[in-house]
N, C-alpha and C positions, 0 to 999 in steps of 0.2 A: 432677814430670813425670807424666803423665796411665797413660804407661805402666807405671808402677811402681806405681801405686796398689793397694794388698792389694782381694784378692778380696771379693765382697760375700757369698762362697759361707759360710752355719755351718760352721765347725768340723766338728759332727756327720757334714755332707755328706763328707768325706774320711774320715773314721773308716771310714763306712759303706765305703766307695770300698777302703778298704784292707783289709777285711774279704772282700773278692768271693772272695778264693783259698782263703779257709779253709774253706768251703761245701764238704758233703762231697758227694761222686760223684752221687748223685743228683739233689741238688737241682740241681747245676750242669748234670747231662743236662737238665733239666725246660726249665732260663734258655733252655739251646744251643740246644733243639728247636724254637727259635720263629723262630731265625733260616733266612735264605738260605742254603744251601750256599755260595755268597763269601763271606758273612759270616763265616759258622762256620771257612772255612779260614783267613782274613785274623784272625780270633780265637785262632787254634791258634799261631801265630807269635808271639804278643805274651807267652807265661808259659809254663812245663813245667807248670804247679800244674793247664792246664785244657790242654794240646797235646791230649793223648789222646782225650779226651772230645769237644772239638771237630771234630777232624781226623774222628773215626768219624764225625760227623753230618753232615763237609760230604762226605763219598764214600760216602756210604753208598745216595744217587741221585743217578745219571748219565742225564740225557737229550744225543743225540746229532743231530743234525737234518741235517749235511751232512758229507759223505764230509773233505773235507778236516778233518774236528776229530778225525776218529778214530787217525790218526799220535800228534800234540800232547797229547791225551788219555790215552792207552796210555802213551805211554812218562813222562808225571806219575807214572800207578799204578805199574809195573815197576820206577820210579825206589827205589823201599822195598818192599821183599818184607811189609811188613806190610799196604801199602794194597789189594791185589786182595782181600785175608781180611776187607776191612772193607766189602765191595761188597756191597748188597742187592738193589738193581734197577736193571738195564742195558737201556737205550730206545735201538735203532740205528736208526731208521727214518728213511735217508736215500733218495734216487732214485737209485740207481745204475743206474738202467736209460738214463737222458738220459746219462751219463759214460762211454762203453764204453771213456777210457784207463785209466780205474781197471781194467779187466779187461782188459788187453792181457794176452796170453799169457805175457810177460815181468815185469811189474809187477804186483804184489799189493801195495802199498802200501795197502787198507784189508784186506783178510781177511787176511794174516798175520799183524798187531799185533793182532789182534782173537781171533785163535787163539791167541796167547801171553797173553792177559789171560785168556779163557775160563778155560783151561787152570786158573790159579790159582784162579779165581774160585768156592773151594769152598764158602763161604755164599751165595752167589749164590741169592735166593728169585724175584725178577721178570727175566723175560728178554722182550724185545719187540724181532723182527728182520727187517726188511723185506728183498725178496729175497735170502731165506736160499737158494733152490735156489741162486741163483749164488754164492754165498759159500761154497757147500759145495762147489760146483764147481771151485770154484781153491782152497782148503786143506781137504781133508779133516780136518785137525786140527778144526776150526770144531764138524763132526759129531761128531766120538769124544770134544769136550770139551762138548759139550751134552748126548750121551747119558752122560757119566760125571757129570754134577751131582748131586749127593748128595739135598740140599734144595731143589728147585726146585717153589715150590708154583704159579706162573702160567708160562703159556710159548705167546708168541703170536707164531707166524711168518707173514711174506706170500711170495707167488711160490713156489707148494707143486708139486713135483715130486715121483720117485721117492725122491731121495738122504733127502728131510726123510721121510717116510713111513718109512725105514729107520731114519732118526732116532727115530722114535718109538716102533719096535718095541724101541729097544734101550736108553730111557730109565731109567736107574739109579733116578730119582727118580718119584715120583708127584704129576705139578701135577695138582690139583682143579679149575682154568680154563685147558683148555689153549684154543685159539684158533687157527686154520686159516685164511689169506686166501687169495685168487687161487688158488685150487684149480685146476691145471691140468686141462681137457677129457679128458685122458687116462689120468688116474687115476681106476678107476672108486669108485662110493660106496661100496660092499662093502669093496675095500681101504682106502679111508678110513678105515672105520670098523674092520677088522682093523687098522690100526695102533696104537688102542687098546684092544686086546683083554684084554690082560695089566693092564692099570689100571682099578681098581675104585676106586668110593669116590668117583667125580666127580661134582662137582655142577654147573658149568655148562661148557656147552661151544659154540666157536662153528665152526661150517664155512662158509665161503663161495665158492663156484666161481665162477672169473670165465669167466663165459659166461649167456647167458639162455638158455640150456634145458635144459629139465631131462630127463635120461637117463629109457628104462624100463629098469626092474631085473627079472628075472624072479622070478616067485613063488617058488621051489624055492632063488635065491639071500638073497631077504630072509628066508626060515626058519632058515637057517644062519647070518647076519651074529652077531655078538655082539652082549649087552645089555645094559641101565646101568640097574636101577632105582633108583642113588640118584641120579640125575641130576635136578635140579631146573629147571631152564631153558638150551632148544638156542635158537639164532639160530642160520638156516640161512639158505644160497640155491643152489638148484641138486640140492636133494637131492629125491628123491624121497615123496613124504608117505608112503605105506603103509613106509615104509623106516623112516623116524623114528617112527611110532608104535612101531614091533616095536622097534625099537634103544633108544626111550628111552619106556615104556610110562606112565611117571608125571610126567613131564616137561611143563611147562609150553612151547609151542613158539608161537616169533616166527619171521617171513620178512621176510629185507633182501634189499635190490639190492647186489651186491658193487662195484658203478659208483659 
């Protein structure tokens, strides 16, 4: 019968095949790293010999793109108190701004799963969060667990208000690219740039005000602003030039549209 017919596969070929578990920690990180994060998790389920090893590489980046995957998502990590500890970059850049039921007064069904992962998420090195002032608005937790990251070496938020500037003052961590969108009109450059006044050592940095025009600053305030010489390249929009030179005096400087 055609279906019983032995394999035309060598011998050799399954030898090999049965050898994959014995491969020690390294080389097996080396195999894992090439795959898909589905991959890598759909691989974690098939042997204990590589569970570990895979599972760290398929959570170890999480991009998020629409409000409803952030329930489903969060409560996968919280499912094992080991998976939030294996989180390296978290991408939340959804449009909450078209879903205002997601921010009913009543309903935090995206910022409170998302304060309960934070929270854990003590390796946590890339953070990228699209309107964060209103996520900080409905759980403050969101804040006091962004400001407590230990290692957080990137951190680029959109929809910049008061609450995140405060966030910034009170940053545990030192990111080297932090990143600044939709700068609200009301927050002047001065403060902006007081919010990282305490963090030396940065090397690119981006601010973008969502607005076309650019504030005057007075002279007597950009003498006082703090300043970055290790800063190696600003992307700015909205800021004022004599401001960025004093602020970032060695600084290779580009200008975008925040639109």
């Amino acid at each position: 019968m055609p279906f019983l017919q032995p394999s035309s596969q060598p011998k050799a070929y399954y030898e090999g095949t049965a050898h994959f578990c014995t491969l020690n920690d390294d080389v097996l990180a080396t195999i894992v790293s090439f795959l898909k994060p589905r991959d890598a998790l759909s691989l974690s389920l098939t042997t204990r010999a590589v569970h570990d090893i895979a599972q760290e590489h398929a959570v170890a980046c999480v991009a998020i793109k629409h409000h409803s995957q952030i329930p489903p998502m969060i409560l996968f990590f919280l499912h094992d108190s080991v998976r939030p500890h294996l989180l390296r970059e978290l991408d939340v850049r959804c449009d909450f701004k078209t879903l205002p039921r997601v921010f009913a007064p009543k309903d935090y069904s995206a910022a409170s799963p998302l304060a309960k992962l934070l929270e854990q998420a003590s390796n946590l090195r890339v953070l990228r969060l699209s309107w964060a002032e209103q996520l900080l608005k409905q759980d403050s937790r969101i804040g006091n667990a962004i400001a407590a990251l230990p290692r957080l070496d990137e951190l680029d938020l959109s929809g910049i208000e008061h609450r995140c500037i405060d966030v910034l003052r009170r940053l545990r961590s030192t990111p080297r690219r932090p990143a600044l969108r939709e700068i609200s009109y009301e927050i002047g450059c001065v403060s902006v740039l007081e919010g990282f006044a305490a963090l030396q050592g940065l090397i690119n940095l981006t601010f973008l005000y969502a607005t076309w025009l650019v504030p005057e600053v007075p002279a007597n305030a950009i003498s006082r602003s703090p300043r970055w010489p290790s800063v190696k390249e600003v992307l700015s929009h909205g800021i004022p030039w004599p401001l960025l030179v004093h602020a970032f005096p060695h600084a290779q400087h580009r200008q975008e549209c925040a639109f």
